[in-house]
C-alpha positions in Angstrom: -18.7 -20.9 -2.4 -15.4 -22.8 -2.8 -16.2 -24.6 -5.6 -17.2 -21.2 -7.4 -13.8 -19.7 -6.5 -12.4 -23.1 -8.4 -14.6 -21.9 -11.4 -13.2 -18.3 -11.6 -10.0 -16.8 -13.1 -7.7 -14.2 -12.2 -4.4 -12.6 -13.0 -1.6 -14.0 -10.6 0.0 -11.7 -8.7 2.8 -14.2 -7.8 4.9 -11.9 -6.1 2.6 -12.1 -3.2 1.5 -15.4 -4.0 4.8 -16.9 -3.5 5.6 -15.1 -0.4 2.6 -16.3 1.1 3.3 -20.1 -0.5 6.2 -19.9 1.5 4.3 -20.0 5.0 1.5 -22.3 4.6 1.0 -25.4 6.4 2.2 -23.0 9.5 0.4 -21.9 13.0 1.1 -18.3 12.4 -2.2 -16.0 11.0 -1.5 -14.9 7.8 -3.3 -11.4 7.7 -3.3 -9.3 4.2 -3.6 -5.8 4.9 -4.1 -2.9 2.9 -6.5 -0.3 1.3 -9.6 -1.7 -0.1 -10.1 -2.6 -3.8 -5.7 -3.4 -3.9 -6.2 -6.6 -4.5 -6.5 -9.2 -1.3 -9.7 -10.3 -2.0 -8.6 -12.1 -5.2 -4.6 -13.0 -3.2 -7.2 -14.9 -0.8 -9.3 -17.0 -3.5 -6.2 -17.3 -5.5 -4.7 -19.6 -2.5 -7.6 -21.6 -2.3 -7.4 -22.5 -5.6 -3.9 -23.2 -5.2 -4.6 -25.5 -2.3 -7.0 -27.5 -4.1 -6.3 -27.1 -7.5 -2.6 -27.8 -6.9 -2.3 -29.2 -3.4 -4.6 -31.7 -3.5 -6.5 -29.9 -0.4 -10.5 -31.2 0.0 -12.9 -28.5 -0.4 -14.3 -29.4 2.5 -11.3 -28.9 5.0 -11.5 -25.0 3.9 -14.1 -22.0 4.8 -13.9 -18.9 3.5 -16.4 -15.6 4.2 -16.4 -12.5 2.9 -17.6 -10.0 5.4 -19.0 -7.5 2.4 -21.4 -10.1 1.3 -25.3 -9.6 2.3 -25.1 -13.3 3.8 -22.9 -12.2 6.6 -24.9 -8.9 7.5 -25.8 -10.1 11.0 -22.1 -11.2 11.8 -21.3 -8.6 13.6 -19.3 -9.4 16.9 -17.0 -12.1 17.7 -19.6 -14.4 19.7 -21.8 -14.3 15.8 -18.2 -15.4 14.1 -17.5 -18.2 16.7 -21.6 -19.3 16.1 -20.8 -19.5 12.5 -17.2 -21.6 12.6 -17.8 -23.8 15.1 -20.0 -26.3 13.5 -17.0 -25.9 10.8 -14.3 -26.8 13.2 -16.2 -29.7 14.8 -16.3 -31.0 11.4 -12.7 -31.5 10.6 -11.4 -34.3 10.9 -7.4 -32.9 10.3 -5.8 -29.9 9.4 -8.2 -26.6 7.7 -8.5 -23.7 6.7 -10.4 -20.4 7.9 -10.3 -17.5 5.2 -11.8 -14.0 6.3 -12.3 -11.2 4.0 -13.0 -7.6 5.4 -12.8 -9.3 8.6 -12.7 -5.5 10.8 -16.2 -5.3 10.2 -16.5 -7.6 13.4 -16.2 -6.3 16.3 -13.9 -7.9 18.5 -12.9 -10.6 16.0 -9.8 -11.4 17.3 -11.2 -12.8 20.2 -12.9 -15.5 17.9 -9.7 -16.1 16.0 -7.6 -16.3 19.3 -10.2 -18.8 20.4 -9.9 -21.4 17.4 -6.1 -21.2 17.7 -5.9 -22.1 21.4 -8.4 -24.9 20.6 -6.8 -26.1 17.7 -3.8 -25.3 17.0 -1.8 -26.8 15.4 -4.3 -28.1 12.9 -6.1 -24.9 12.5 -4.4 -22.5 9.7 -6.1 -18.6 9.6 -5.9 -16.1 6.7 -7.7 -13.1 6.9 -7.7 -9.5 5.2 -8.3 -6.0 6.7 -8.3 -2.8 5.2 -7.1 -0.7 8.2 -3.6 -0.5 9.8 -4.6 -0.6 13.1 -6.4 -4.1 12.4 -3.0 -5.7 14.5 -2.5 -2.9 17.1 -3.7 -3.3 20.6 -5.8 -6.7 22.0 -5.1 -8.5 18.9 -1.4 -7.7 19.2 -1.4 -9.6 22.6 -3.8 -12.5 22.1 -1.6 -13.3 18.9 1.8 -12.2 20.2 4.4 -13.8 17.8 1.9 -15.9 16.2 0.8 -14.0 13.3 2.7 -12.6 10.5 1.7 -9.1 8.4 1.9 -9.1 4.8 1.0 -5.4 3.7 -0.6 -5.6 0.0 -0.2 -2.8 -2.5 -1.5 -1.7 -5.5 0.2 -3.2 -9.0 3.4 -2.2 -9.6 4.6 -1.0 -12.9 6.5 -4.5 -13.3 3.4 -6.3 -11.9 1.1 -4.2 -14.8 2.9 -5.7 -17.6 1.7 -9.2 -16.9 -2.2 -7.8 -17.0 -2.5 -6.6 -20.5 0.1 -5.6 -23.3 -1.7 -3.2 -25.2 0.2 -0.5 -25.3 3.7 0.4 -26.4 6.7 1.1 -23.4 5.7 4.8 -23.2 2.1 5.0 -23.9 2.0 2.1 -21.3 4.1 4.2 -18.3 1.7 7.3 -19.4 -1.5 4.7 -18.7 0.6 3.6 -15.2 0.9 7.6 -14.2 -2.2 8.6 -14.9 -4.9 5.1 -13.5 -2.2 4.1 -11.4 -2.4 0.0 -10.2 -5.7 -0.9 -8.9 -6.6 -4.1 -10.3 -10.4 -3.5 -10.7 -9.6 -0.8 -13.5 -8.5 -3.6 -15.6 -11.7 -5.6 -15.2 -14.2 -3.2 -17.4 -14.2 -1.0 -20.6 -10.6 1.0 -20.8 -12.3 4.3 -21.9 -10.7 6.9 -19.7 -14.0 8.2 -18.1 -15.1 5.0 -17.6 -11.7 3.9 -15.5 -11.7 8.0 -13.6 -15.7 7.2 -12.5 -14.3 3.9 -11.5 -11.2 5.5 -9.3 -14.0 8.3 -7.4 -16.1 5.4 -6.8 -13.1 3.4 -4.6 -11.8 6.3 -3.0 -15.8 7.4 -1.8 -15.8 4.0 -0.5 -13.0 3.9 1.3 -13.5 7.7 2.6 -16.9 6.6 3.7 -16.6 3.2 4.7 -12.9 3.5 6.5 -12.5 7.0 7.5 -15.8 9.0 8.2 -18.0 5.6 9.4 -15.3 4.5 11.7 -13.7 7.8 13.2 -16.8 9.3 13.1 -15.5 12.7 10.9 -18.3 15.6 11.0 -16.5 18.1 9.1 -16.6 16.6 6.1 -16.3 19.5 3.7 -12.7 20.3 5.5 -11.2 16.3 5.0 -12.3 16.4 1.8 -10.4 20.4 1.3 -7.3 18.9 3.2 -7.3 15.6 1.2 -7.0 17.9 -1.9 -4.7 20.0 -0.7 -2.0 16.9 0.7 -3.0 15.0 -2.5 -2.0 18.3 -5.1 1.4 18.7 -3.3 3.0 15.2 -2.6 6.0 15.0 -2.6 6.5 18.2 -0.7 7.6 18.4 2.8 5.4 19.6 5.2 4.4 20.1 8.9 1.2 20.2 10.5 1.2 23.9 11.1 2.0 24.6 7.6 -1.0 22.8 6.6 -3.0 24.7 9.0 -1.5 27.8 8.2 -2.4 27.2 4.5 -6.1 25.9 5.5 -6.3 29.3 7.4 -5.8 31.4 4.0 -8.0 29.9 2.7 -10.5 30.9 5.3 -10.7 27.5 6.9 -9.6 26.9 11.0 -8.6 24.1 11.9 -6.5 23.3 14.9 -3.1 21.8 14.2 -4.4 18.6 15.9 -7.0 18.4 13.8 -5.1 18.6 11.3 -3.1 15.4 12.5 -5.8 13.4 13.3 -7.6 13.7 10.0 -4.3 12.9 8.5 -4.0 9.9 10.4 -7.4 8.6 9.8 -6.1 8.3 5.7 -2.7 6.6 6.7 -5.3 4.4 9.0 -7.0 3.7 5.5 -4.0 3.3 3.3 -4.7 6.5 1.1 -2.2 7.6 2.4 1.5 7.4 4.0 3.6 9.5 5.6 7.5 9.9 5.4 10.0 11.6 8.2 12.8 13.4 7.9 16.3 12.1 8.7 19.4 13.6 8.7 21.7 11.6 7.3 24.8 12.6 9.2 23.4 12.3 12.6 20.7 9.8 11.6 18.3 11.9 13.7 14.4 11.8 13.0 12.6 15.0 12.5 9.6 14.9 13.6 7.7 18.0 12.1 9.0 18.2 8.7 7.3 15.4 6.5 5.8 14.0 3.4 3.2 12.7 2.4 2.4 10.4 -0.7 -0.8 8.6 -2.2 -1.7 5.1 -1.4 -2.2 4.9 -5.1 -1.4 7.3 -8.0 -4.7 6.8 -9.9 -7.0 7.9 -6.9 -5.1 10.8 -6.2 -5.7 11.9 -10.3 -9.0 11.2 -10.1 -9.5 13.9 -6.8 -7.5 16.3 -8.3 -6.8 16.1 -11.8 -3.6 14.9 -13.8 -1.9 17.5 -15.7 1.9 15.8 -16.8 3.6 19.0 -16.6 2.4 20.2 -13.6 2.1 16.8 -11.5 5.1 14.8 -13.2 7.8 15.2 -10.6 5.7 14.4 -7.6 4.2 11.5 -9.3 7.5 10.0 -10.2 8.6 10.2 -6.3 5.0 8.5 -5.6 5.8 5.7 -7.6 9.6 4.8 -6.7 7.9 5.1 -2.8 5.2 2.7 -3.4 7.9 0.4 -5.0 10.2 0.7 -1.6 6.9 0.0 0.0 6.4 -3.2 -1.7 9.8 -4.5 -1.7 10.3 -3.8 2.3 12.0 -1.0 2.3 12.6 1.3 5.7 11.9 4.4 4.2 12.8 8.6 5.2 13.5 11.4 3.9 17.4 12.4 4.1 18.2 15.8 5.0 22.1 17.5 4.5 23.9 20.8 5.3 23.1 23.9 3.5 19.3 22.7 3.1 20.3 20.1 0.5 17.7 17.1 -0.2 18.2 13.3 -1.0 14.4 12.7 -1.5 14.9 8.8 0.0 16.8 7.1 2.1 15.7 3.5 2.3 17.1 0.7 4.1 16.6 -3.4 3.6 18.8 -5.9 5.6 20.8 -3.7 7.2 21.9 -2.2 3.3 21.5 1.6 2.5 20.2 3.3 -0.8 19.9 6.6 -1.4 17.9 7.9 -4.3 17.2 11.2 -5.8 14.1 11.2 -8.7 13.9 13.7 -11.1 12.1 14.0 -14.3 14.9 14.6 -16.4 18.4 15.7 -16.1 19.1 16.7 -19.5 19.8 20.4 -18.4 23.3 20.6 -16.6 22.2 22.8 -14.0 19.3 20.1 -12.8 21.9 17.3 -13.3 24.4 19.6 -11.1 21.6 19.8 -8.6 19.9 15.9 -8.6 24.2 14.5 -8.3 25.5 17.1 -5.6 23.3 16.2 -2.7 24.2 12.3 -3.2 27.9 13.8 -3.8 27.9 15.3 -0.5 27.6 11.7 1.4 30.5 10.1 2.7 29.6 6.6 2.6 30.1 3.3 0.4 26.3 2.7 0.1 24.5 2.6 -3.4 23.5 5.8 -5.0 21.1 6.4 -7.6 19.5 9.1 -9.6 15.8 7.8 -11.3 15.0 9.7 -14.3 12.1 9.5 -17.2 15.1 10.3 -19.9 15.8 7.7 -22.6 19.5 8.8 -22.6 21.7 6.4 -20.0 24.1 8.4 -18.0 25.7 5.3 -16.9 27.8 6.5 -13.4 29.4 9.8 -12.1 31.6 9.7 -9.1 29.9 6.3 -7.6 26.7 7.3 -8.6 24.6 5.1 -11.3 21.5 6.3 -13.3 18.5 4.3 -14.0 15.7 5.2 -16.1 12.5 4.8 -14.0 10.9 2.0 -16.1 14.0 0.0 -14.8 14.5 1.1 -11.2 11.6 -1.3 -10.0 14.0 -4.4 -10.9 17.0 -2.9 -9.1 14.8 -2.4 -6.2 13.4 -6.3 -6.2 17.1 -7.4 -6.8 18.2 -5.6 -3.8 
């Protein structure tokens, strides 16, 4: 299997590739997470390749397993995954390396894992993927207390799309980006738009499937698929629970408000989806009813519910600028003011604050009024900026800079 990793080729995505470059040859378990299809598969072949290819590493001091392959149908619990490493481990000689892909389709895995550390440390190094966010909560979180490290893995960024094809002009290309959004996959088959939509309802069944109604056991299925809908036409709107079920109930639907929570959490469990709180930026309380909630990726949320620029711009533009915080390890809220006034994020890195309002355009002066008086009204030093789709800079007013949204993503990485 390794030397037919060595044979294939695949776009770098050397933003996460040199992050992870940066802690190899260390004790710590380096686990990818995110939702499925992002991408981790191919981070995980691309290090092997860089490890032999580059390193000088022998094939034979590395396995890797993907748990989605037929082959490894009857490894199911972590007693089948130590069966299958052992005569591995007992191999090496020196220092190797255990890849895992998928690897929260074994139950109990961690036990294994926590097994071959204890054992073999420090010549054992670990990298595995998952595609749910409790992968590191609970027993795993205590058998591998400070010995792992989490490296959340996204979709492709606007930036990160550029390097995968240039066959499109700067605005045609940022339409393609709102529309598909960043899966990788899209890019590996014919680039006719029902081809690439057929593509996106495939991953997000999948995941739904696979991820949400398989492992929570959902029954109502009609009603997750009804509130999915409904979160995925409004994001970028603040919300509570009860208004949710209050909506659901007009539409001749009851559900409980828990319900209502838990099905929620079952997407942010899967990645297709994250929620935002409220902060007030004064106080720097945390509201805990009022949230939002955005897409895990902008091209599976069109292909559920449609895209239509006009009526989906403005909330799709806030998706994007989150996902970017996301990847760039941004502490992320939503900042609340006096007299119901909005900053749509407040994200912190390093101890450094930057607030940021999106908007569409500000070409009319009452929406510019609008987009610059909420920012205006904070008394503080830290950056402020206003993302727009315009092509006319608006360079800075009263501290506060503009950036078209095709440029924001550097600011962010710079940051």
């Amino acid at each position: 299997m390794i030397n037919e990793i060595l044979q294939e080729q695949y776009q770098e995505r050397s933003f996460y590739l040199n992050y992870l470059k940066k802690y190899l040859g260390s004790p710590m378990v380096k686990v990818l997470i995110g939702q499925r299809r992002v991408g981790k598969s191919i981070l995980l072949k691309q290090i092997i390749r860089y490890l032999v290819l580059e390193e000088g590493r022998n094939q034979d001091q590395i396995f890797y397993m993907n748990k989605e392959f037929p082959e490894y149908d009857t490894i199911n619990s972590y007693q089948d995954l130590l069966d299958l490493l052992l005569p591995f481990v007992q191999r090496q000689k020196g220092r190797f390396l255990i890849t895992i892909d998928e690897i929260q389709e074994i139950e109990h895995w961690e036990k294994a894992i926590n097994g071959i550390l204890s054992k073999h440390a420090p010549q054992a190094e670990i990298i595995i993927t998952g595609s749910n966010s409790h992968l590191l909560s609970g027993e795993l979180a205590t058998l591998l207390s400070g010995r792992y490290l989490e490296i959340p893995v996204y979709p492709l960024s606007y930036d990160e799309l550029q390097t995968f094809t240039k066959a499109f002009e700067t605005d045609q290309y940022f339409e393609n980006y709102l529309q598909y959004g960043g899966l990788p996959g899209r890019f590996e088959m014919n680039q006719d738009n029902e081809v690439i939509s057929h593509y996106l309802q495939s991953v997000y069944n999948t995941i739904v499937l696979k991820d949400i109604v398989t492992r929570f056991a959902v029954k109502n299925i009609d009603f997750f698929q009804t509130l999915y809908k409904y979160i995925f036409a409004t994001i970028g709107n603040v919300f509570s629970a009860k208004n949710i079920s209050d909506y659901l109930k007009s539409q001749h639907i009851s559900m409980s408000v828990d319900s209502v929570l838990n099905y929620l959490s079952h997407g942010e469990d899967a990645f297709i989806l994250y929620k935002v709180k409220s902060q007030d930026i004064k106080t720097k309380k945390i509201f805990s009813i009022y949230n939002k909630y955005y897409a895990g990726d902008i091209g599976l949320r069109n292909s559920i519910v449609g895209y239509q620029f006009a009526r989906d711009i403005s909330g799709l533009l806030e998706n994007i600028v989150f996902l970017w915080l996301k990847k760039y390890g941004f502490s992320i809220a939503i900042g609340r003011l006096p007299q119901g006034k909005e900053v749509d994020f407040v994200a912190e890195k390093n101890g450094r604050l930057i607030y940021i309002q999106v908007a569409t355009t500000i070409l009319d002066p009452s929406t510019l009024k609008r987009e610059y008086s909420a920012l205006e009204s904070i008394d503080d030093n830290w950056e402020k900026y206003v993302v727009t789709m315009d092509k006319e800079f608006f360079g800075v007013r009263n501290g506060i800079k503009h950036s078209k949204i095709q440029d924001f993503e550097k600011i962010l990485a710079s940051f």
